[in-house]
Kinemage of the C-alpha trace (Angstrom):
@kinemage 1
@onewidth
@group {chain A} dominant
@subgroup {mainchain}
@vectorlist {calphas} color= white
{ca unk a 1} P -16.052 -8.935 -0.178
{ca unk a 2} L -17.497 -5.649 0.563
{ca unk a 3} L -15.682 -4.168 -2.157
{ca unk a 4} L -16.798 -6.697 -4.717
{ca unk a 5} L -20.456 -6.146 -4.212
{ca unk a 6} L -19.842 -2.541 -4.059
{ca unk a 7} L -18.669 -2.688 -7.667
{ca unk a 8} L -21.507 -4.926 -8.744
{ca unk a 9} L -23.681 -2.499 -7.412
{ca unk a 10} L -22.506 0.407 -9.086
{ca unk a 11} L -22.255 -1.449 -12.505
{ca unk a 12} L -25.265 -2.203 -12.468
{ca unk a 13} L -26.801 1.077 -11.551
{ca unk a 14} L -24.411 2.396 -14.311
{ca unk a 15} L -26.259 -0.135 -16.664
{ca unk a 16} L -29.987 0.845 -15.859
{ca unk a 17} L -29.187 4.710 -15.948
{ca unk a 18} L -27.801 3.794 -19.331
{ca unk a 19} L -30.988 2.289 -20.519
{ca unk a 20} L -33.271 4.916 -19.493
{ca unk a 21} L -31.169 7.238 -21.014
{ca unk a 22} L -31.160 6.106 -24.310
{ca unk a 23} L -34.104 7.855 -25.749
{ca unk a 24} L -33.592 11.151 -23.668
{ca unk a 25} L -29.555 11.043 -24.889
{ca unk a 26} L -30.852 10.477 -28.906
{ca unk a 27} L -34.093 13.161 -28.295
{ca unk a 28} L -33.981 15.681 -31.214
{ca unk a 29} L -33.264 18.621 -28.698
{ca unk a 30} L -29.751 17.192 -28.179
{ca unk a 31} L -28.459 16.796 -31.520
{ca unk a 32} L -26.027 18.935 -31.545
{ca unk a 33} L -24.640 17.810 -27.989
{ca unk a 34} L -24.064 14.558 -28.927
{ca unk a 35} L -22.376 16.003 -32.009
{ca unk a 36} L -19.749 17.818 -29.308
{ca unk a 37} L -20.106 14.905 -26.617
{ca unk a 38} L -19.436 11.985 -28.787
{ca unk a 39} L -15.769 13.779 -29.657
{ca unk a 40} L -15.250 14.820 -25.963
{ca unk a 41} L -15.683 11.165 -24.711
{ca unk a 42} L -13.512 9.894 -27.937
{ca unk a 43} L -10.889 11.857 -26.567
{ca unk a 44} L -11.323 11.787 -22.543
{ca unk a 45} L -11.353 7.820 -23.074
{ca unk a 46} L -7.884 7.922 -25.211
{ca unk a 47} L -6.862 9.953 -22.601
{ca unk a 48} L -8.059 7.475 -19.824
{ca unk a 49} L -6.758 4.228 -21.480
{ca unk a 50} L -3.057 6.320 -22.015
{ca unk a 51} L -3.514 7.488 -18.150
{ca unk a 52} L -4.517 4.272 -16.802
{ca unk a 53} L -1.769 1.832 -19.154
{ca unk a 54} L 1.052 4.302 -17.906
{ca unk a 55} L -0.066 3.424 -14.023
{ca unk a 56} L -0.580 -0.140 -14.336
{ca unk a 57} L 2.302 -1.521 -16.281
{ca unk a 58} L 4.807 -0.381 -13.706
{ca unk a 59} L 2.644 -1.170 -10.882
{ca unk a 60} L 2.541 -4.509 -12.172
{ca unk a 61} L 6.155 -4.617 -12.743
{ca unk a 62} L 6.831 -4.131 -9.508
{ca unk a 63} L 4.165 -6.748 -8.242
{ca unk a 64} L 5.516 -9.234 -10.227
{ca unk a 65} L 9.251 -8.182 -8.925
{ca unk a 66} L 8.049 -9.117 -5.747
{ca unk a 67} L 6.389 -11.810 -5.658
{ca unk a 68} L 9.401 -13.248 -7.673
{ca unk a 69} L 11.397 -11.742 -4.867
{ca unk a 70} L 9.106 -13.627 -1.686
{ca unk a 71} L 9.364 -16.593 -3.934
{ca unk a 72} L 13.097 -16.464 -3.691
{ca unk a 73} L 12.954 -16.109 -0.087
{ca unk a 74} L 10.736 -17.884 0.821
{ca unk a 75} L 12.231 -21.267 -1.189
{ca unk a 76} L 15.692 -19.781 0.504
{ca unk a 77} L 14.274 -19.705 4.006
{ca unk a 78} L 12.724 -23.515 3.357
{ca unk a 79} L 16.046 -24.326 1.960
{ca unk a 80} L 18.218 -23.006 4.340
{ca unk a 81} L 16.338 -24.476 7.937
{ca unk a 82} L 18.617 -26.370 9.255
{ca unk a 83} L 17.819 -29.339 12.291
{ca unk a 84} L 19.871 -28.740 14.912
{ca unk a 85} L 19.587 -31.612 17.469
{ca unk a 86} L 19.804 -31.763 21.258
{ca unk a 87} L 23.567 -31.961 21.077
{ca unk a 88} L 25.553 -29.273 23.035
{ca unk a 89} L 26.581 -25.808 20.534
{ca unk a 90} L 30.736 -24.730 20.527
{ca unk a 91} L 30.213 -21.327 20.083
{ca unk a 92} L 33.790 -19.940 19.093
{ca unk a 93} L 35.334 -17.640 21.493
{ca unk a 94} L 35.303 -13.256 20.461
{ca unk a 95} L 31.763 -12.622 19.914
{ca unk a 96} L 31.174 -9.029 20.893
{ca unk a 97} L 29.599 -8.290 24.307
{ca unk a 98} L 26.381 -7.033 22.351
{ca unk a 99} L 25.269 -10.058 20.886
{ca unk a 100} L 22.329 -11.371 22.428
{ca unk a 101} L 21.855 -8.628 24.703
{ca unk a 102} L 18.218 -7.259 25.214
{ca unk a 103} L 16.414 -4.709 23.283
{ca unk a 104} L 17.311 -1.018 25.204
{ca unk a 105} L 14.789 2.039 24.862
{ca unk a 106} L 16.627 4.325 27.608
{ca unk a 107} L 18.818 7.133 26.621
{ca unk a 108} L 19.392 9.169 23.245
{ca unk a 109} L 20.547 5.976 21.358
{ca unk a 110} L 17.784 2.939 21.174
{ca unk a 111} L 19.558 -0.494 20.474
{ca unk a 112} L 18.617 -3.853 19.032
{ca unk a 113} L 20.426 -6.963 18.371
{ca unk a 114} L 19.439 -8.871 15.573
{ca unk a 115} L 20.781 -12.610 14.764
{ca unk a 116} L 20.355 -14.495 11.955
{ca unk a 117} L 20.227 -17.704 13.167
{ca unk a 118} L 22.466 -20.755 11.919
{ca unk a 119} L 22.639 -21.226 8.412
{ca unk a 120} L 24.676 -24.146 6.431
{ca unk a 121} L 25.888 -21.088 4.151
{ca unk a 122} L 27.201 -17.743 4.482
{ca unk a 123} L 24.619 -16.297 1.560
{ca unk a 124} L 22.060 -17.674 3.078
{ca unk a 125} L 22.787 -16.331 6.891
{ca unk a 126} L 23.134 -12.630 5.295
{ca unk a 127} L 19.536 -12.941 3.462
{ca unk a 128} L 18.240 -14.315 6.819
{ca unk a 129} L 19.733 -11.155 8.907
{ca unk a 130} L 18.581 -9.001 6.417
{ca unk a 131} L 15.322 -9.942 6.841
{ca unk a 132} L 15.715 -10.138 9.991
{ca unk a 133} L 16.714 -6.438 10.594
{ca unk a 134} L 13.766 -5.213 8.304
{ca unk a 135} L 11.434 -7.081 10.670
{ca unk a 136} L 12.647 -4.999 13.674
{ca unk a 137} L 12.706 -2.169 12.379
{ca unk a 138} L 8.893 -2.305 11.004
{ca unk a 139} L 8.463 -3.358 14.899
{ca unk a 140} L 10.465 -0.569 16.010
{ca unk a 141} L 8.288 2.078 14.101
{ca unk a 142} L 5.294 0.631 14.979
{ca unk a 143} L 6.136 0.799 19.157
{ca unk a 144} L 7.358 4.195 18.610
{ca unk a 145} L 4.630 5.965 16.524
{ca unk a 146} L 1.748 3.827 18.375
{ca unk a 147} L 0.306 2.305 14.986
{ca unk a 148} L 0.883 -0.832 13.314
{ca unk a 149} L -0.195 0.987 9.864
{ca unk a 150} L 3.080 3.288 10.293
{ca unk a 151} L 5.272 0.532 9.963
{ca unk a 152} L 3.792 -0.514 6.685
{ca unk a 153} L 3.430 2.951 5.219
{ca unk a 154} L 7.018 4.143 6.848
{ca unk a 155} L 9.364 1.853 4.788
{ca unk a 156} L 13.101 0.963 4.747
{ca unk a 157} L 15.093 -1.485 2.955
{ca unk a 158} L 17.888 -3.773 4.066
{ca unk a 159} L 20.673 -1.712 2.689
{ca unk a 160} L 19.294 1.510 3.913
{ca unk a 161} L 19.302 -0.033 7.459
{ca unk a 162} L 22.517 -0.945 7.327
{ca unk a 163} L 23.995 1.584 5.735
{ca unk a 164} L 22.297 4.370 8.205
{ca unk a 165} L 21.749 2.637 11.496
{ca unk a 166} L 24.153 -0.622 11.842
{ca unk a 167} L 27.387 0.758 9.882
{ca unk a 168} L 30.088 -1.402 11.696
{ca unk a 169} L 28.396 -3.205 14.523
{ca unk a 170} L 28.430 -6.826 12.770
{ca unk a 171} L 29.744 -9.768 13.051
{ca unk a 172} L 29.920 -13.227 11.642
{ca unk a 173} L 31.420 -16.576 12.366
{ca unk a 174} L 30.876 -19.934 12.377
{ca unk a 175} L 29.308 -22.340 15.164
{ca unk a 176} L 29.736 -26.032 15.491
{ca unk a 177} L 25.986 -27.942 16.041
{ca unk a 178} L 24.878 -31.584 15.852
{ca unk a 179} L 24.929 -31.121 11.900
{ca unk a 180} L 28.605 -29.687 11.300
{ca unk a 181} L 29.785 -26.064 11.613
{ca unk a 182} L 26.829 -23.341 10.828
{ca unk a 183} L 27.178 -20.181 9.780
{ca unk a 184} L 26.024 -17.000 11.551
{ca unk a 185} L 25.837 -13.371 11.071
{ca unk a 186} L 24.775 -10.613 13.662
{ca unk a 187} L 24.173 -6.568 13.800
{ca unk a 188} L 23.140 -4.266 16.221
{ca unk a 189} L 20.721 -1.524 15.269
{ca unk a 190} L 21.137 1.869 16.723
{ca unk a 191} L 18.555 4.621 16.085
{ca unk a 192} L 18.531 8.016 17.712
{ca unk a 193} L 16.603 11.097 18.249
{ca unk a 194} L 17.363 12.015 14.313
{ca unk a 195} L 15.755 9.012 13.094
{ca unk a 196} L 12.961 9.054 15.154
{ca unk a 197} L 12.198 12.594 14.405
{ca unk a 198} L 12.039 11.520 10.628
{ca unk a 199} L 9.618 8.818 10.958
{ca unk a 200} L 7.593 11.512 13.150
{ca unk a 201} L 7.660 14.100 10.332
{ca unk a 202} L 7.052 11.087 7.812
{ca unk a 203} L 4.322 9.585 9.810
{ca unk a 204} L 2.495 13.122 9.931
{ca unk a 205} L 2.775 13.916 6.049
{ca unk a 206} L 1.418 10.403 5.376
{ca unk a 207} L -1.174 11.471 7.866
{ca unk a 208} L -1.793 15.101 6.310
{ca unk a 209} L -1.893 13.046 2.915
{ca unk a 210} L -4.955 11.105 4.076
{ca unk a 211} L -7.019 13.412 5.427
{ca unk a 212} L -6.111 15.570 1.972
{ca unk a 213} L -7.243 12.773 0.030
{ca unk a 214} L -10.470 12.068 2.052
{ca unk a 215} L -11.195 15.736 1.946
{ca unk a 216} L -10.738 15.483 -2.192
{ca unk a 217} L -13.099 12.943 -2.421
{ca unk a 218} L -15.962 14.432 -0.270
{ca unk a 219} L -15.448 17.900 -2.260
{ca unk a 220} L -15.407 15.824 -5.497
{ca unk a 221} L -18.814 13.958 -4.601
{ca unk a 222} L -20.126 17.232 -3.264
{ca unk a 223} L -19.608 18.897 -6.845
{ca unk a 224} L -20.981 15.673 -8.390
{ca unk a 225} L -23.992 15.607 -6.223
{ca unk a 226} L -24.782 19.740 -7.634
{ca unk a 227} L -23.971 19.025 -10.898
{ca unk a 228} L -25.960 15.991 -11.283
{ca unk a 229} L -28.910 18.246 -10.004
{ca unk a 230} L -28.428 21.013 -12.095
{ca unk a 231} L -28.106 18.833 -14.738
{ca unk a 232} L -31.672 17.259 -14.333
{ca unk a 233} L -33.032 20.714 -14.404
{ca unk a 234} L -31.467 21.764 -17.194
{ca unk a 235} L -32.336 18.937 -19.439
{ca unk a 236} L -35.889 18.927 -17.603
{ca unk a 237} L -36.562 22.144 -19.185
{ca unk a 238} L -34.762 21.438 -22.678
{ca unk a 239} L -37.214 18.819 -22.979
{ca unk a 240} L -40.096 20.229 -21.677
{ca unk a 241} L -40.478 18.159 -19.412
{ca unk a 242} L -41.489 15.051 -21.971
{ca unk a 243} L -38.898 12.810 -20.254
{ca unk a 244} L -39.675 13.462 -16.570
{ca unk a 245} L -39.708 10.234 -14.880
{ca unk a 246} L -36.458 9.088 -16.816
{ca unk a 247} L -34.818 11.958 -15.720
{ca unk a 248} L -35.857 11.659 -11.601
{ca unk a 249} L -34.314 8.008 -12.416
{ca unk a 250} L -31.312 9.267 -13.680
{ca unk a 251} L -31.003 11.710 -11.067
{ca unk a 252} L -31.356 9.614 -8.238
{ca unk a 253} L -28.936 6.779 -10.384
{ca unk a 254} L -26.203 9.171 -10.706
{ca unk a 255} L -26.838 10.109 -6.800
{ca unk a 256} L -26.766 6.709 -5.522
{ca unk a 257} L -23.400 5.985 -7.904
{ca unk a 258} L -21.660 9.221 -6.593
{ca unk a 259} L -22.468 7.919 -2.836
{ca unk a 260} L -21.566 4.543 -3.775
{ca unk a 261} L -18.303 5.583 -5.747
{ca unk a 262} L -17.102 7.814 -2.539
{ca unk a 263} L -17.637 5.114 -0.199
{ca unk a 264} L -15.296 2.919 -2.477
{ca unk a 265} L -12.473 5.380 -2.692
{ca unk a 266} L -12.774 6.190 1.206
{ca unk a 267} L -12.412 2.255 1.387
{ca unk a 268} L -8.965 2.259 -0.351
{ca unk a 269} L -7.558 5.543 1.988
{ca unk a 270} L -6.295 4.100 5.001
{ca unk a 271} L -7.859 5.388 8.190
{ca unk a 272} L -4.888 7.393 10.254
C-alpha cells in the first residue's frame, strides 16, 4: 500500500515538473540542446526498453514456472491427504532406529528426521518428503543464523539436500491404516560444521550485498540532489533569469522525486 501511493506520488510530481517545463525546455536559448537531447533520450530509451525486456521475460518465466509448480503441489498435497481413522496402525517390522527420533543440536554433526507422512502412492510420499526436507532445512538456517530472512535468501533445493546432507539415510515402506496399506518414505538430515560455515559466509555476502546496495542508492541520490542544483543554476543564468519561478519548481520537483525515488528502492532492499 505504501508502495502504491509512493508511485502515485512520484508520477504525478513527474507530470507537473513536466508541465512547467514545457516553455523553459522549447525557450530559444536551448535549441540546440534539444537538438542533442532529443537523440540522447531516443537512444537511452531503446536502450532501457532492450535492458528492461531482457530482465522481465525470464523473471516472468520463472514466476510462471512456479506458480505452475505450487499449483502442482498444492492439487498433489489435496489429492494425496489421506483419512486415517481411529483404527490401530501395523507398522512393519525394520524401520531404522532413527526414525522418529528428536531433532539433535549437540556435537559436530546436527541431525533431523524428516517423515513424509502416509500417502496412498509412492510418487506422492517422495513429493511430500521432499517438501518436507526443504521445510527443515529453511527452519534449520533460520535457528542457526538468528533470522528468519536468511532462510529465504539462503536457498536449497530438494535434490541438493539430498544429494549433500541425507545421501543414504532413507527409507521407505509401507504401513497398514484403517484405509488399506499407505505408503511412507523417511530421511535423516545431517549437517556439520562445513555446511554451517557456508551458510555463515553466504549469510554475510548477502549481508555485505545490502548494505552495498543501500550505500549505491544514497550516493546515487546524493549526486542527483547536486546535479539537480547545479542544473537550476545553470539554466537560471542561460535564461537570464526569465524563467525563475519555473525553475525553483523544478528544482524542488526533481528534489522531492529523488527523495521519494530513494525511499522506494530502500523499500525493495531487505533490511539485514
Amino acid at each position: 500500500m505504501f508502495e502504491t501511493g509512493l508511485i502515485t506520488f512520484i508520477l504525478l510530481i513527474i507530470v507537473s515538473a513536466a508541465i512547467a517545463a514545457w516553455p523553459v525546455v522549447f525557450a530559444p536559448a536551448f535549441r540546440t540542446a534539444r537538438t542533442y537531447l532529443t537523440g540522447s533520450c531516443c537512444l537511452s530509451l531503446g536502450t532501457g526498453i532492450i535492458t528492461l525486456a531482457a530482465w522481465l521475460l525470464p523473471a516472468a518465466t520463472f514466476t510462471a514456472n512456479v506458480l505452475a509448480d505450487d499449483k502442482d503441489v498444492s492439487a498433489l498435497k489435496a489429492e494425496a491427504d489421506p483419512i486415517i481413522g481411529d483404527h490401530a496402525i501395523q507398522i512393519p517390522a525394520g524401520r531404522p532406529d532413527w526414525i522418529g527420533q528428536q531433532p539433535s543440536s549437540s556435537g559436530k554433526i546436527h541431525t533431523i528426521s524428516i517423515a513424509s507422512g502416509p500417502y496412498a502412492t509412492n510418487r506422492e510420499s517422495l513429493q511430500a518428503l521432499d517438501d518436507a526436507i526443504v521445510k527443515a532445512t529453511k527452519e534449520y538456517i533460520a535457528e542457526q543464523l538468528n533470522s528468519d530472512l536468511a532462510a529465504q535468501l539462503i536457498t536449497y533445493d530438494a535434490r541438493t539436500i539430498k544429494r549433500n546432507f541425507v545421501k543414504d539415510d532413507t527409507y521407505h515402506d509401507e504401513a497398514t491404516y484403517s484405509v488399506g496399506k499407505m505408503h511412507e518414505n523417511f530421511a535423516r538430515l545431517q549437517f556439520d560444521q562445513k555446511f554451517r560455515t557456508e551458510i555463515g559466509r553466504r549469510w554475510n555476502q548477502v549481508r555485505a550485498s545490502g548494505r552495498l546496495l543501500q550505500t549505491g542508492v544514497f550516493a546515487g541520490a546524493s549526486l542527483l540532489v547536486v546535479a539537480s542544483i547545479f542544473g537550476y543554476f545553470r539554466t537560471d543564468h542561460v535564461t537570464r533569469g526569465h524563467y525563475n519561478r519555473r525553475l525553483q519548481f523544478l528544482a524542488a520537483t526533481a528534489l522531492i522525486t529523488i527523495a521519494a525515488t530513494a525511499t522506494l528502492a530502500l523499500r525493495f532492499i531487505p533490511r539485514l
